[in-house]
TIVEXFI-214759 format. One record per residue (C-alpha): x, y, z; residue number from 0. Coordinates in steps of 0.001 Angstrom, whole numbers, plus 500000, padded with zeros to 6 digits. Example, Ala and Ser with C-alpha at 12.3 -4.5 7.8 and 13.67 -1.06 7.14 Angstrom:
<nuzas>
{nuza {512300 495500 507800} 0},
{nuza {513670 498940 507140} 1},
</nuzas>
This chain:
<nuzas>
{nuza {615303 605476 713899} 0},
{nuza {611827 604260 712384} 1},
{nuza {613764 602238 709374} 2},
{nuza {616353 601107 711905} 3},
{nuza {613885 599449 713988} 4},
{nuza {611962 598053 711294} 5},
{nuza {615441 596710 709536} 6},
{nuza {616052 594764 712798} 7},
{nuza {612524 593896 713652} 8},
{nuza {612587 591751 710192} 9},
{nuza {615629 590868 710520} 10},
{nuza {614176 588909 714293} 11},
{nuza {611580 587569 712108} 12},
{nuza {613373 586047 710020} 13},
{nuza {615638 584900 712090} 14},
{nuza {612666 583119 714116} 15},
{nuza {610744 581924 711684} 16},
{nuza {613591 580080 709641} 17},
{nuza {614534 578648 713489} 18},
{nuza {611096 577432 713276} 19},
{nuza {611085 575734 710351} 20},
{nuza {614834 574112 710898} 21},
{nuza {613277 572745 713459} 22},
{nuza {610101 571474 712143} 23},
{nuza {611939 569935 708917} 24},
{nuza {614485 568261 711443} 25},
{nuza {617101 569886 709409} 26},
{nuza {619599 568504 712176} 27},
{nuza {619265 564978 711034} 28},
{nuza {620255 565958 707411} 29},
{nuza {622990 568215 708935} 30},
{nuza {624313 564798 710736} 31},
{nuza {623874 562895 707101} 32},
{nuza {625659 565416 705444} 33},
{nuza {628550 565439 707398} 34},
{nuza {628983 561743 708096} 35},
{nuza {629027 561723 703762} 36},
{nuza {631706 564553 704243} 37},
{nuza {633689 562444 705565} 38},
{nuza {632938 559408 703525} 39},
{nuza {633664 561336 700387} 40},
{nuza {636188 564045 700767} 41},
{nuza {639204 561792 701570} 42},
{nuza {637643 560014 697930} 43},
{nuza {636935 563452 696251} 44},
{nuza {640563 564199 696702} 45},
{nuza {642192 561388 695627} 46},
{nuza {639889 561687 692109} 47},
{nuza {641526 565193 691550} 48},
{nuza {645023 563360 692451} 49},
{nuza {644201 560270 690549} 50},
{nuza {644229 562876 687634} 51},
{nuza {647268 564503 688661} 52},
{nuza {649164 561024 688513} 53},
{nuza {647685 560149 685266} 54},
{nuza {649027 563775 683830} 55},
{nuza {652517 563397 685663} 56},
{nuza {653141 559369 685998} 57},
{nuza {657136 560694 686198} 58},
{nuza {656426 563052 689481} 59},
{nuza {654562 560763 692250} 60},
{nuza {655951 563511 694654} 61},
{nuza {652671 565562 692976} 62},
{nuza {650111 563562 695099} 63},
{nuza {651713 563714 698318} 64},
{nuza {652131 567526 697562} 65},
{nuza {647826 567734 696747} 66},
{nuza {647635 565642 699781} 67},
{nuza {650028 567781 702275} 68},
{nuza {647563 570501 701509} 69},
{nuza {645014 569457 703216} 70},
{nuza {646508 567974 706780} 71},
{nuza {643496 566915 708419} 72},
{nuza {643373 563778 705648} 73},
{nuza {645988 562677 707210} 74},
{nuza {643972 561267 710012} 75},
{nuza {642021 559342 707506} 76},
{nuza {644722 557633 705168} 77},
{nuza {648306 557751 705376} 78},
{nuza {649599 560068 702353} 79},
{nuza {652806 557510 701026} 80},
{nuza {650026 554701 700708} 81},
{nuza {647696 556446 699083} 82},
{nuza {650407 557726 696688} 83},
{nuza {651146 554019 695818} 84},
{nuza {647663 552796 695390} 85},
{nuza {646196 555502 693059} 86},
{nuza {649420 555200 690572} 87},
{nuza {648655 551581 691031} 88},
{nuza {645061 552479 689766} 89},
{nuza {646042 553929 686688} 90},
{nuza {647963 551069 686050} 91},
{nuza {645181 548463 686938} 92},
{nuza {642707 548498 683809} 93},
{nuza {639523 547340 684929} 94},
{nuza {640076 546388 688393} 95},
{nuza {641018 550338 688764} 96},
{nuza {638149 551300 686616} 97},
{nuza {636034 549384 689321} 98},
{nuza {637985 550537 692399} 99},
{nuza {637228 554742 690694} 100},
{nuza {633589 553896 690454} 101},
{nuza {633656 552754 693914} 102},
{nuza {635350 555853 695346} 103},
{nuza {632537 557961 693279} 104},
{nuza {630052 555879 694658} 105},
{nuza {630999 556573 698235} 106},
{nuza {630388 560288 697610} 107},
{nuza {626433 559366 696881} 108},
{nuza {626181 559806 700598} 109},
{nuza {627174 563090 700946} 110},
{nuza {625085 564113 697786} 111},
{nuza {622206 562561 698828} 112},
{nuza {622399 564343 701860} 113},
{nuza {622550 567766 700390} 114},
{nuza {619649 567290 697923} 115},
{nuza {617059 565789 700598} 116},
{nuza {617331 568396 703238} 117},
{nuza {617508 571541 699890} 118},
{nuza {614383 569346 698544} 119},
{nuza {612825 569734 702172} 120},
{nuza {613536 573264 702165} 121},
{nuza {613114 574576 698356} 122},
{nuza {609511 572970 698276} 123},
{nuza {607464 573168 695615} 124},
{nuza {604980 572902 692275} 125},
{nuza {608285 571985 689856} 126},
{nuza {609509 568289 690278} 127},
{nuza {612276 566840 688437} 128},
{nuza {612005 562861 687288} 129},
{nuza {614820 560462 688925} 130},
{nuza {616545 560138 686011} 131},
{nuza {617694 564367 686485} 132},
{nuza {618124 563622 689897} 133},
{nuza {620622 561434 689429} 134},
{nuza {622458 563495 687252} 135},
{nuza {622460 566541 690275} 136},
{nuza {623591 564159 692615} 137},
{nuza {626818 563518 689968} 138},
{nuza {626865 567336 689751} 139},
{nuza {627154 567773 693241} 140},
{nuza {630496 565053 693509} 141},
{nuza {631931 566511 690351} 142},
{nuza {631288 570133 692467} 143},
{nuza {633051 568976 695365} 144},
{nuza {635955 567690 693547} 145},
{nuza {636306 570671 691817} 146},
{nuza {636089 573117 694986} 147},
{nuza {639063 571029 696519} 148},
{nuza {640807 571263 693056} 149},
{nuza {640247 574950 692616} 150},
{nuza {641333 575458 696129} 151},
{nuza {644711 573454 696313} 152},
{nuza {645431 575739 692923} 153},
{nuza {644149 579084 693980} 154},
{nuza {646042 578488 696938} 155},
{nuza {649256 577779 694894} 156},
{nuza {648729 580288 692731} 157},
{nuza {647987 583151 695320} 158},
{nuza {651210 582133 697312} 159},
{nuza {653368 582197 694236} 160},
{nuza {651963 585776 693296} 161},
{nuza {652744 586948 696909} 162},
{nuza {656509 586002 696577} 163},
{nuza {656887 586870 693279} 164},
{nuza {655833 590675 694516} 165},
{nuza {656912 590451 697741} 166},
{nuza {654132 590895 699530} 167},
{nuza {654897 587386 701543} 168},
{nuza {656573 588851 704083} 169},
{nuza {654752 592366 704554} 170},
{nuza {651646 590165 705395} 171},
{nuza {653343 588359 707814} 172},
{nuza {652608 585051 709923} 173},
{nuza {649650 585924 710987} 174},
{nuza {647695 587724 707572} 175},
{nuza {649569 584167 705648} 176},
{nuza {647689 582061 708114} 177},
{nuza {644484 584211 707664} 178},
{nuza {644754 584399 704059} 179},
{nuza {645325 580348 703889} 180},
{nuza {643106 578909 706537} 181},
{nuza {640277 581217 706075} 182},
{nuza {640055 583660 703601} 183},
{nuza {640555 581355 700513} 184},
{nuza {638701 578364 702155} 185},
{nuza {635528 580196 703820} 186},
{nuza {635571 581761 699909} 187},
{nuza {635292 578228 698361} 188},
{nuza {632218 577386 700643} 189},
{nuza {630648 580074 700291} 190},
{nuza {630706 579748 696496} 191},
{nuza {629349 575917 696793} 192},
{nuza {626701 577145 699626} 193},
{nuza {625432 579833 696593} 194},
{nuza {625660 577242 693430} 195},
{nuza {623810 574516 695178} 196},
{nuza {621457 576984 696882} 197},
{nuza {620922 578293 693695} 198},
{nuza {620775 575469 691123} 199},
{nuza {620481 572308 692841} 200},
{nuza {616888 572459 694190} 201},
{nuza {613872 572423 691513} 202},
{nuza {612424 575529 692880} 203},
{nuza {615487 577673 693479} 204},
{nuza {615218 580571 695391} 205},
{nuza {616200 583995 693546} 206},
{nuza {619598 585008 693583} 207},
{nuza {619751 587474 696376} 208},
{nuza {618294 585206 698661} 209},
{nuza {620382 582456 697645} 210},
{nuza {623517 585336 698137} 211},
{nuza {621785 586115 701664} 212},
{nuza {621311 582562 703222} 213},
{nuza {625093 582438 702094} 214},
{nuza {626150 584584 704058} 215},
{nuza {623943 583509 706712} 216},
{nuza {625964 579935 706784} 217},
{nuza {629270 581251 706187} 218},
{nuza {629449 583801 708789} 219},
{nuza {628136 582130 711626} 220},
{nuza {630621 579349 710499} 221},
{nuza {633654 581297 710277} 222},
{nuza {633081 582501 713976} 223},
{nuza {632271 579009 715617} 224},
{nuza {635202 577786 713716} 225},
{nuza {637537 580796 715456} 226},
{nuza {636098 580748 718895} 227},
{nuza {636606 576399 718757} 228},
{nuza {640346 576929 717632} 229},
{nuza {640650 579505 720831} 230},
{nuza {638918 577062 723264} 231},
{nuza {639628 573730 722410} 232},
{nuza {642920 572586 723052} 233},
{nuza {644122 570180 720099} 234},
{nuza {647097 568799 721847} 235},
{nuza {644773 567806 724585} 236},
{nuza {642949 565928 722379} 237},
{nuza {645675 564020 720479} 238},
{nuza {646720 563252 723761} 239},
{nuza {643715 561665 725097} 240},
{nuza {642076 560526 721640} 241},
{nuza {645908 559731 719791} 242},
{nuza {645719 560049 716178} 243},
{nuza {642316 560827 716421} 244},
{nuza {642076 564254 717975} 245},
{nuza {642280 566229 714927} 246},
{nuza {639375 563886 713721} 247},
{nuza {637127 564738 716231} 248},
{nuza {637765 568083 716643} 249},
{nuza {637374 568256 712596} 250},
{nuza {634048 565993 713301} 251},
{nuza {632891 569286 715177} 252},
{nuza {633616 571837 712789} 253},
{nuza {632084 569670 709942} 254},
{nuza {628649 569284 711908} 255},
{nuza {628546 572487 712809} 256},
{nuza {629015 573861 709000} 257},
{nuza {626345 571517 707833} 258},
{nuza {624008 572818 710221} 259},
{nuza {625118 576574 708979} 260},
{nuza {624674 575037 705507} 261},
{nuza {621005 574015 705844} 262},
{nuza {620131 576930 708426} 263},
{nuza {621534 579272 705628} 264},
{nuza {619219 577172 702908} 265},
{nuza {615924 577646 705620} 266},
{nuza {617241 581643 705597} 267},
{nuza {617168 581613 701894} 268},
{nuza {613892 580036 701180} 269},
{nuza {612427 582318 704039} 270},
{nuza {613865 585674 702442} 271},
{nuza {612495 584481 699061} 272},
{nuza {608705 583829 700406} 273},
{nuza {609093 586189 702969} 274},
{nuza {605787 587953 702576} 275},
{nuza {604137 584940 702767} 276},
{nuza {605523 583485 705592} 277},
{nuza {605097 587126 707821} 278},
{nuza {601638 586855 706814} 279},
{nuza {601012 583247 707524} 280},
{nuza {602711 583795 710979} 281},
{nuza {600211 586978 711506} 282},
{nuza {597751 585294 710829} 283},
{nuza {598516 582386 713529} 284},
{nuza {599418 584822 716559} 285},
{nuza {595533 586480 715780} 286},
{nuza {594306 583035 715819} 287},
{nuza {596240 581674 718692} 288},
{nuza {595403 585429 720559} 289},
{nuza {596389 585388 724287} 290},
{nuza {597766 582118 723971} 291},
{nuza {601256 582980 722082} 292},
{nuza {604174 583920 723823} 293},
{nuza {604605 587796 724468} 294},
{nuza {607930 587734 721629} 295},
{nuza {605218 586162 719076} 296},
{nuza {603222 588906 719587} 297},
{nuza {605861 591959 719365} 298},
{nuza {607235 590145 716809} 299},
{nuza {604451 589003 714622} 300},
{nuza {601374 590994 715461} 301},
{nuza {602774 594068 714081} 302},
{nuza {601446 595395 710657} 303},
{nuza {603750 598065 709559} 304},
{nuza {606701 596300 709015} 305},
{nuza {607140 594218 705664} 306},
{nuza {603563 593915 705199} 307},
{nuza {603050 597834 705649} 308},
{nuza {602736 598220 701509} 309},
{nuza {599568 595938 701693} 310},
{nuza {597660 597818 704062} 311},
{nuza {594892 599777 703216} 312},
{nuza {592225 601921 705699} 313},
{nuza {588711 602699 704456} 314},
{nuza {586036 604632 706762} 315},
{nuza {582931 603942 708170} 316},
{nuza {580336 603913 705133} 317},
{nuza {583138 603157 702311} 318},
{nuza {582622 600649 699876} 319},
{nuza {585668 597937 699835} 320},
{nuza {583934 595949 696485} 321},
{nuza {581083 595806 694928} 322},
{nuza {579126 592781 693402} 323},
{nuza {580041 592167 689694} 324},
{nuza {584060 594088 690047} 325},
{nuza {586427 592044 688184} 326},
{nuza {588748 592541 690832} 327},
{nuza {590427 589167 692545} 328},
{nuza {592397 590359 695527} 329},
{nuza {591656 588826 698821} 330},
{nuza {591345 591419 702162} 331},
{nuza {592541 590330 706033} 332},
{nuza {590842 592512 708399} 333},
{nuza {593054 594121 710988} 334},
{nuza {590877 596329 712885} 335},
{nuza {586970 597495 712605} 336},
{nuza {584249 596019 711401} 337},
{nuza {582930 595002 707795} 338},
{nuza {579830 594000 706042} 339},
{nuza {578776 591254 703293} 340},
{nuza {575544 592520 701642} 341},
{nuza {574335 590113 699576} 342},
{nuza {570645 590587 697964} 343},
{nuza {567972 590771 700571} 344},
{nuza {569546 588718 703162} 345},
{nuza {570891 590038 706199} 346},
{nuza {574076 591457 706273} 347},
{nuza {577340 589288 707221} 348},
{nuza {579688 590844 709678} 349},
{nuza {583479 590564 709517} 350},
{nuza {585706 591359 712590} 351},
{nuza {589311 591066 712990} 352},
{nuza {591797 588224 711837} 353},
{nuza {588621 587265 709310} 354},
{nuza {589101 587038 705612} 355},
{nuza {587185 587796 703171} 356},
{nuza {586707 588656 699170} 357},
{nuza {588277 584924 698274} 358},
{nuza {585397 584115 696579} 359},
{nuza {586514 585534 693617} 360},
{nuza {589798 584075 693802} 361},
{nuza {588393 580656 694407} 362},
{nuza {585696 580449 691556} 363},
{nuza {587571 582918 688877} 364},
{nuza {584463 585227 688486} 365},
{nuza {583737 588625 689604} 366},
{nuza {582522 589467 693094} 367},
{nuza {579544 587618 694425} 368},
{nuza {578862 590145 696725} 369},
{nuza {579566 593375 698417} 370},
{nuza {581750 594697 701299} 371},
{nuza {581203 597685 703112} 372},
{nuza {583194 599532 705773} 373},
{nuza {581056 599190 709165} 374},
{nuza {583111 601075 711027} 375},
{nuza {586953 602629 710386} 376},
{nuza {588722 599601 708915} 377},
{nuza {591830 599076 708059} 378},
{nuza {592975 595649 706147} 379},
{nuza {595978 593998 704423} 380},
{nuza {595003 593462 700437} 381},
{nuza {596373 590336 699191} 382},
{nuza {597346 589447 696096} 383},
{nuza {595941 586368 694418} 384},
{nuza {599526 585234 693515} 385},
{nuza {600547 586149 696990} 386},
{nuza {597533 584378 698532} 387},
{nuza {597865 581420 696248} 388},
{nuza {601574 580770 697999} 389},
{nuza {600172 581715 701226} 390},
{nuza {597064 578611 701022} 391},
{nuza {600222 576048 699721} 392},
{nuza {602683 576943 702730} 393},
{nuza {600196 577164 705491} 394},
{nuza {597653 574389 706089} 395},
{nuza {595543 577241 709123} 396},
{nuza {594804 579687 706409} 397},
{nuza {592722 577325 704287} 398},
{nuza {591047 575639 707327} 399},
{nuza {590208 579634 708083} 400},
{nuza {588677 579465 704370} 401},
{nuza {586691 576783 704479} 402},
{nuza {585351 577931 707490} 403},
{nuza {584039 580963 706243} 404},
{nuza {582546 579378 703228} 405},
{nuza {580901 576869 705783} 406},
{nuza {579728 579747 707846} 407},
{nuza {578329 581697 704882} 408},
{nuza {576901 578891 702967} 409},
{nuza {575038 578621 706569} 410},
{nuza {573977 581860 706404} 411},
{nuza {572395 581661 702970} 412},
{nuza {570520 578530 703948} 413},
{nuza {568952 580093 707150} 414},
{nuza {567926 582723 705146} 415},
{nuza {566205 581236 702478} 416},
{nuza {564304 578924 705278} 417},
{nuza {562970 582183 707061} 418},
{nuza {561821 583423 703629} 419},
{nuza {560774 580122 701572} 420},
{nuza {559625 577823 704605} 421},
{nuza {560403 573996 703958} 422},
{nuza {563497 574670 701246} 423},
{nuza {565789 571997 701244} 424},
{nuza {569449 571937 700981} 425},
</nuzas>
């Protein structure tokens, strides 16, 4: 029962804490961007992967309209017979259709842009890439999209034709053919372009579990708005008070929605892949804020023997933690008792808890300046440098809380050496 609550107490946290940062990094706005360029570029993206279909098969226009049929909701945003006719007039246009193709691409900038902003937001960093790379992502991303719609309208194809050819079509019946169609084979091709641009488009990626993880994260949640809106909205309603453009806005919902899933799933990823980090950096700002965080904060986030349970170390009353001169570099957050700096003849410092200490050694790269003792019972959480080094570049409070101890210390030292060589200056 212990691991079970533990399981779903991180699971809260992380749940929260990506939340917050959605939030913070107004990941909504870029959720709106991305699926206004949606809709800018998919009717575009399609017609590429037709335009290529018509140049392969100039004797079978009745290929297009097929591509096209497969997808009905683009039939709210050109009508398919017109279409047909201007893209076999494109390959037939030399350089006017050369420019009329660059324009389509062009239009699916939008949508790319989109995506790589908010991940850039989100993935943040030490790695940058130069505009020149950036560019080319941003053609990776189209060329992705187009090939997700291509690999769809096949798989699709190819799945059905399997299913006749062993007779399987009609043991699954109307309704596993509709599931298959509308949302097994779809939801699949999302998922795998939520996981490659997760995984490859930002320039610090997250690992590949947690890229798998905030996958899931946007596809499920998806797949269930996307059910319960087919049960409750009514699309006949619409058409009938919108016209043509009910299916739009109903598909104007869904699309939204998914983006948000899309960049709440990329917040879920990036929080899964730091996740130490950011459990530690919100610890660390319920101690500070104390009494005046909210009573979830605290259950949530004042808790030590969760994640961060294989950092915590107890020591009692008399131990030594370090001594001056150890070569050791890990930096100590005191959870409970009391601790002591003993530095030469100087008066000891005391530590009490949600204080840091033993950065020292982190900060200047030498061995310990000094030594800490266990006052009382302690027990502590025993950071890593590499783990405290991502900890001072995601969270702005923990090196205010550093300086201030160095300011408090170098204080210290000063008063002391006044009391014992009257009239030293600073």
């Amino acid at each position: 029962m212990q691991r079970v609550g533990v399981f779903f107490r991180s699971l809260a946290q992380r749940l929260v804490i990506s939340m917050e940062f959605f939030m913070q990094n107004s990941l909504g706005n870029h959720a709106a961007a991305g699926a206004y360029g949606f809709l800018l570029s998919a009717a575009p993206a399609l017609m590429i992967v037709s335009f290529f279909v018509v140049t392969a098969f100039q004797s079978s226009p009745q290929a297009i309209a097929a591509l096209l049929s497969e997808f009905s909701f683009l039939g709210n945003l050109f009508h398919e017979e017109d279409s047909v006719e201007k893209l076999l007039d494109l390959t037939r246009s030399g350089v006017p259709g050369l420019f009329s193709a660059v324009g389509i691409i062009w239009a699916g900038r939008v949508f790319a842009l989109a995506i790589l902003r908010g991940l850039k937001i989100i993935f943040n960093g030490p790695r940058t890439r130069n505009p020149i790379m950036e560019n080319f992502i941003i053609i990776g991303i189209e060329l992705l999209v187009i090939l997700m719609i291509a690999v769809m309208v096949l798989l699709s194809r190819s799945v059905l034709a399997l299913l006749r050819a062993a007779g399987l079509w009609g043991l699954l019946g109307h309704y596993g053919n509709s599931l298959l169609f509308s949302r097994i084979i779809p939801l699949g091709g999302l998922g795998l372009v939520c996981f490659g641009t997760y995984r490859f488009v930002p320039a610090n990626p997250p690992r590949g579990l947690s890229a798998l993880r905030g996958t899931f994260c946007c596809i499920i949640p998806f797949a269930l708005f996307s059910q319960v809106l087919g049960l409750v909205l009514n699309q006949a309603r619409y058409n009938f008070i919108y016209g043509a453009l009910g299916s739009l806005v109903i598909l104007l919902v869904n699309v939204y929605f998914f983006f948000n899933c899309y960049f709440f799933g990329a917040q879920m990823a990036a929080v899964i892949d730091s996740f130490d980090s950011v459990l530690f950096s919100r610890l660390h700002r319920t101690w500070i804020e104390g009494p005046r965080s909210s009573s979830l904060e605290r259950r949530l986030f004042s808790y030590t023997k969760g994640k961060l349970r294989k950092y915590l170390r107890s020591y009692p009353a008399g131990e030594t933690v370090f001594n001056q001169g150890d070569d050791s570099r890990d930096i100590y957050f005191l959870v409970s008792g009391e601790a002591e700096l003993r530095l030469g003849p100087q008066e000891p410092s005391v530590f009490h808890p949600g204080e840091i200490f033993g950065e020292m050694a982190y900060l200047l790269g030498e061995t310990r300046t000094a030594t800490i003792i266990a006052r009382t019972d302690i027990s502590t959480l025993v950071l890593p440098p590499e783990l405290f080094e991502e900890i001072l570049r995601t969270n702005p409070a923990t090196d205010r809380l550093v300086i201030d101890n160095l300011s408090r210390r170098l204080k210290t030292t000063n008063d002391h050496l006044e009391k014992t060589y009257p009239g030293h200056k600073n």
